[in-house]
Residue, then its C-alpha position, 0 to 999 in steps of 0.5 A: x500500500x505505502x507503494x502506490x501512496x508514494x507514487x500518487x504522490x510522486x504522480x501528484x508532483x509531477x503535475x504539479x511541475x507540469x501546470x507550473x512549467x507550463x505557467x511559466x513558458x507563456x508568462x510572455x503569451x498575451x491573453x493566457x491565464x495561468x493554471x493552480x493545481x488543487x489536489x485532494x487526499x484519498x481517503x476510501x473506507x467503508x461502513x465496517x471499516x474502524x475510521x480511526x486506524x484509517x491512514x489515507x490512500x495517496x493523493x489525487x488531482x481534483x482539478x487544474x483550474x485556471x485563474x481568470x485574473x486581470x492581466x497587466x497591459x501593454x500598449x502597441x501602435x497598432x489600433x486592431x490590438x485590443x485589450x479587456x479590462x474587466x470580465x468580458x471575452x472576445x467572440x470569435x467564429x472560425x469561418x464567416x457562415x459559422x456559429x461555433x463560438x470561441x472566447x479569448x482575451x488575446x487581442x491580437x487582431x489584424x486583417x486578412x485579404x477581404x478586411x475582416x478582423x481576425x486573429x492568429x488562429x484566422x478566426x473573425x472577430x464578432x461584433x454587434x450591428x449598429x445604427x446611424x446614430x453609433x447604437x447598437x441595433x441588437x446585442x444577442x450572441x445570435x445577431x453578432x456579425x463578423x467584423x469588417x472595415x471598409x475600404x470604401x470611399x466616404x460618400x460626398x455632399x453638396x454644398x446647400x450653405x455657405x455661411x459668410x461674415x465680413x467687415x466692409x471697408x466704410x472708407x473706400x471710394x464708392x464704384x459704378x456698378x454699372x462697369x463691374x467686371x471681375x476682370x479687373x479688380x478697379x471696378x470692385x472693392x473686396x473679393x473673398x472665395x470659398x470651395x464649395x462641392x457639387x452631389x458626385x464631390x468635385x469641387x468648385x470655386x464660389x467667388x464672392x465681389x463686393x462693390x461699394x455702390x456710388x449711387x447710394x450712401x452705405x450701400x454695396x451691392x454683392x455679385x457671386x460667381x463660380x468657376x468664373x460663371x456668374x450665378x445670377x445673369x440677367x438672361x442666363x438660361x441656367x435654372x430659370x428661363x430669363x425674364x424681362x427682369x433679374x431672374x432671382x428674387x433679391x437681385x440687382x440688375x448691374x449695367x453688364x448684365x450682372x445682377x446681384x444683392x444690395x446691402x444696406x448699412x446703417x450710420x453706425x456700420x450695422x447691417x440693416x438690410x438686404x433689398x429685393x430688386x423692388x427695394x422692399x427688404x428680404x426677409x431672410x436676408x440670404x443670397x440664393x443662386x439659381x440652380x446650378x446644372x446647363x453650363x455652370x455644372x457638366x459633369x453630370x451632377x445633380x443639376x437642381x443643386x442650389x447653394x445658399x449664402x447666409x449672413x446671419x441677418x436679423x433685421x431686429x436685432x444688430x448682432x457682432x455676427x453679421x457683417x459691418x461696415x466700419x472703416x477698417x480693412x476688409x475683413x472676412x471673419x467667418x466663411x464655412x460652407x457645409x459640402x464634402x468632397x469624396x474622402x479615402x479610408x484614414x484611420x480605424x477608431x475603437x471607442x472603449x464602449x467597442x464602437x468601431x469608426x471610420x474615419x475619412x480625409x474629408x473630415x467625416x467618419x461612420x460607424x461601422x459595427x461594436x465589438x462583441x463582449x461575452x461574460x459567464x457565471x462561472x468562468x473556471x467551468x469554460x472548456x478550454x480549447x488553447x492556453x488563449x481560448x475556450x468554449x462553453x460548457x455546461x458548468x460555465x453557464x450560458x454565454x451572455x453577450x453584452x456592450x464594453x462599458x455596461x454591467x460587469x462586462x468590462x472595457x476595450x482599450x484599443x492599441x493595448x494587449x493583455x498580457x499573461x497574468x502569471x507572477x514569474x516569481x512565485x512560479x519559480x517558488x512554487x516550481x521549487x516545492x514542486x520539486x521538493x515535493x516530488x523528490x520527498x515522494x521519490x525517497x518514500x518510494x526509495x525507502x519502500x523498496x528498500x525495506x521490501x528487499x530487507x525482507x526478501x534477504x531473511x533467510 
């Protein structure tokens, strides 16, 4: 009997050194949780049996239970590298179609040829499909899809608004509109431009002369052109068929055929003012062009397209936003336009709450899908497939899938790792009682032989 105690025990080591070495050689694995060895004593005795002569059967291993601990992070420059502080694991599928689910904490992600997420195994990275908004639209397991950046353009989008405030120079001399030409800047007194887009997001220059009108006192009138076409031409066929009169409410015929908005000032340098070619006021105050299709925009975009200045303008209130007319040097103080050019692929944002951005050059970005995170009630009862990744089981409980930053699920820190939650140095304690451990045993067994070869020498 004192045979097979010993060598339990000498088999008890032996595992012991095992789960210990295997700590150790992936103290440098991202995502590894290190493994205790638990043993109990063996004790078999019956309901006849004398309970206090019992001495014990040797030693068993109950279990090698790994401990789901918080790993230290380490941070990389690489935004796929994903890290879980908290309780939550990554789901991962083997192939896109799958629905055979793993979990891990390694956060070691890239992309493979169609751009999915993937890690070193190949397996897809899920997350949950969200809204316009950034909310998630589902967060059960089943609705998880596998994670995919784009290599898609960002969409483009025309410019509806320009939004200009200037200061007028009050000291300039005043012109004769009637002799405007934008060729030659002796017949205006200021200019400024700004790019605005068309609906397939080409670009285009909006110019914007002002001229200081020397028939009335503090009055300018504003003529707008894009790329060198004027917008509101008296008898231009763009948009609205021509007319006896200016085509567009708010114009003032210029003795070229040029027509554009009057500005009024008061004594004071504020903006009263914008006139309709009847002399009534506008009630907006807003300069609006007429469509943009024919021979001002060919390139076949939306040729309705109209794009709308905006001053700021209210007529009962006199505002630092709205232009002005004081005697200093022409001034542009804001000058924004709403459109968007065709934007590439920049950059990939990871939110800690798991939302995946895209992000494009021209200053846009959507969200794309959140990355899934999956908790359990118990997790030392997950089936483990790698040092890296497990499985449900029936012990572990049903996987609950949910959003980082909610509940006990945890956070995602992007461009961070989770490095192995092994203690280097009480492994190596913990290897050398092993080994004193197993060599105790050894002699017991040592000593057991001995004795058994006295007794076989006795003649």
């Amino acid at each position: 009997m004192s045979f097979n105690i010993a060598l339990s025990g000498v088999s008890a080591a032996q595992r012991d050194l095992d789960t210990t070495a295997n700590n150790i050689a992936n103290v440098n694995t991202v995502g590894f949780k290190e493994s205790r060895t638990e043993f109990g004593d063996v004790y078999a005795s019956s309901l006849l049996a004398g309970g206090k002569t019992k001495v014990g059967d040797g030693v068993i291993t109950q279990e090698v239970a790994q401990q789901f601990s918080q790993g230290s992070l380490q941070f990389t420059n690489n935004s796929l590298d994903l890290a879980v502080t908290g309780n939550g694991f990554f789901a991962t599928i083997p192939e896109i179609d799958s629905r055979e689910f793993s979990f891990t904490r390694a956060g070691m992600f890239k992309l493979d040829s169609e751009n999915f997420v993937v890690n070193s195994n190949g397996d897809n990275l899920l997350g949950f499909p969200v809204n316009s908004d950034g909310t998630s639209s589902s967060v059960a397991l089943s609705t998880t899809q596998p994670v995919r950046i784009p290599d898609s353009s960002g969409s483009p989008q025309p410019t509806s608004e320009v939004s200009l405030k200037m200061n007028l120079p009050a000291g300039d001399d005043a012109v004769n509109v009637d002799l405007f030409n934008p060729d030659d800047p002796l017949t205006y007194n200021a200019a400024t431009s700004v790019t605005v887009f068309d609906s397939l997001g080409d670009s285009h220059v909006m110019t914007y002369y002002f001229m200081k009108d020397s028939a009335a006192t503090n009055e300018w009138v504003v003529a707008t052109y894009m790329d060198e076409q004027p917008l509101n031409t008296e008898g231009n066929t763009v948009g609205v068929p021509p007319t006896t009169g200016p085509n567009v409410v708010g114009e003032t015929s210029l003795g070229t055929g040029i027509s554009g908005y009057r500005m009024t000032f008061s004594a004071g340098g504020d903006f009263t003012e914008i006139q309709n070619a009847d002399g009534t006021p506008s009630a907006t105050g807003d300069i609006m062009s007429v469509a943009l299709g024919g021979t001002i925009l060919s390139n076949g975009s939306d040729p309705t397209q109209t794009i709308s200045t905006n001053f700021a303008f209210d007529p009962s209130v006199a505002t630092p936003d709205e232009p002005t007319q004081f005697a200093s040097a022409f001034e542009v103080t804001s000058l924004e336009q709403d459109g968007l050019a065709v934007g590439r692929l920049t950059g990939i944002d990871i939110g800690a709450d798991g939302l995946v951005r895209a992000t494009y050059s021209n200053g846009t970005s959507e969200p794309i899908i959140r990355v899934a995170l999956v908790r359990f009630a118990n997790d030392q009862g997950l089936t483990q497939q790698s040092n890296t990744q497990w499985q449900e089981s029936i012990l572990s409980g049903e996987a609950l899938a949910g959003e980082a930053t909610t509940g006990t699920f945890g956070d995602i820190n992007s461009s961070a790792l989770e490095q192995a939650n092994v203690n280097l140095t009480t492994e190596l304690i913990d290897l050398i009682i092993a080994q004193r451990n197993f060599q105790a045993n050894s002699r017991a067994l040592e000593v057991n032989n001995q004795l058994n070869q006295t007794i076989l020498n006795i003649r």
